[in-house]
C-alpha positions in Angstrom: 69.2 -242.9 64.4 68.0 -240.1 62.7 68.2 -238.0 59.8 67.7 -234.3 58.8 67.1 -232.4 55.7 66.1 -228.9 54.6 62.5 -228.4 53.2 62.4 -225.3 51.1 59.9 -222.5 51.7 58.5 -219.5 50.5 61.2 -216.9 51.9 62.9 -219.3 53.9 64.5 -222.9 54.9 62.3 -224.8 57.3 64.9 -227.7 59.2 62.7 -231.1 58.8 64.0 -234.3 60.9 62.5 -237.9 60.6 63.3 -240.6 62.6 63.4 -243.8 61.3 64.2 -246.0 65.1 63.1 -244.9 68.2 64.0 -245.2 71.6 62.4 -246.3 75.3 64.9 -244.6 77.4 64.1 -241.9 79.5 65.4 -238.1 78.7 66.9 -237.1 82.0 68.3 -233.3 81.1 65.4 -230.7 80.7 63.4 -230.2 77.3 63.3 -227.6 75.6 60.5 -228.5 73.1 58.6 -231.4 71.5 57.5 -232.7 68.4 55.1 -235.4 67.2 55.8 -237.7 64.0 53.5 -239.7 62.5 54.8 -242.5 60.8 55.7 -242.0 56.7 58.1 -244.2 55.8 61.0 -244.6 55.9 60.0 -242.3 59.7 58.6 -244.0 62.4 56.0 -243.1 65.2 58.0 -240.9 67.6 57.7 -238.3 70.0 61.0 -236.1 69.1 62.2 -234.5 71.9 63.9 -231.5 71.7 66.6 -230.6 74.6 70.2 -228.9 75.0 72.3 -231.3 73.8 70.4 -232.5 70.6 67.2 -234.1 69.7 66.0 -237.4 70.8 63.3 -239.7 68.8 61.5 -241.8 71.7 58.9 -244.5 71.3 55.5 -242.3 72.3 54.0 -245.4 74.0 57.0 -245.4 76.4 55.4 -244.9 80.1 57.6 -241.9 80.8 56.6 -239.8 77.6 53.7 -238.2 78.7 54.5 -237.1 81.8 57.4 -235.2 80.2 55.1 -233.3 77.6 52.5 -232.6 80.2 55.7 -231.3 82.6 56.7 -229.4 79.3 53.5 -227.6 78.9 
């Protein structure tokens, strides 16, 4: 679904994820954060949702999304 690697930085590790497939379902539990992902192969388009049991990679267009990350903010 996904995949994650470390990025190294100046004094520290930064955690970068890309998702390569994305889903439409809907993210029922609360979220915690959000990130955006611009396509870069071999990642996708995806809105990466960020909650207490992991991270999800959803389809951006999906009708759901942006009332979640207006919710969020």
């Amino acid at each position: 679904f996904f995949f994650l690697f470390f990025v190294p930085g100046k004094n520290d590790v930064k955690l970068a994820m890309c998702c390569k497939t994305v889903s439409n379902k809907e993210i029922t539990e609360p979220i915690l954060g959000y990130l955006i992902q611009r396509a870069n192969r071999p990642c996708v388009n995806a809105v990466i949702f960020k909650t207490q049991s992991g991270d999800f990679c959803v389809n951006g267009r999906a009708p759901w999304v942006l009332a979640k990350i207006v919710a969020f903010e």
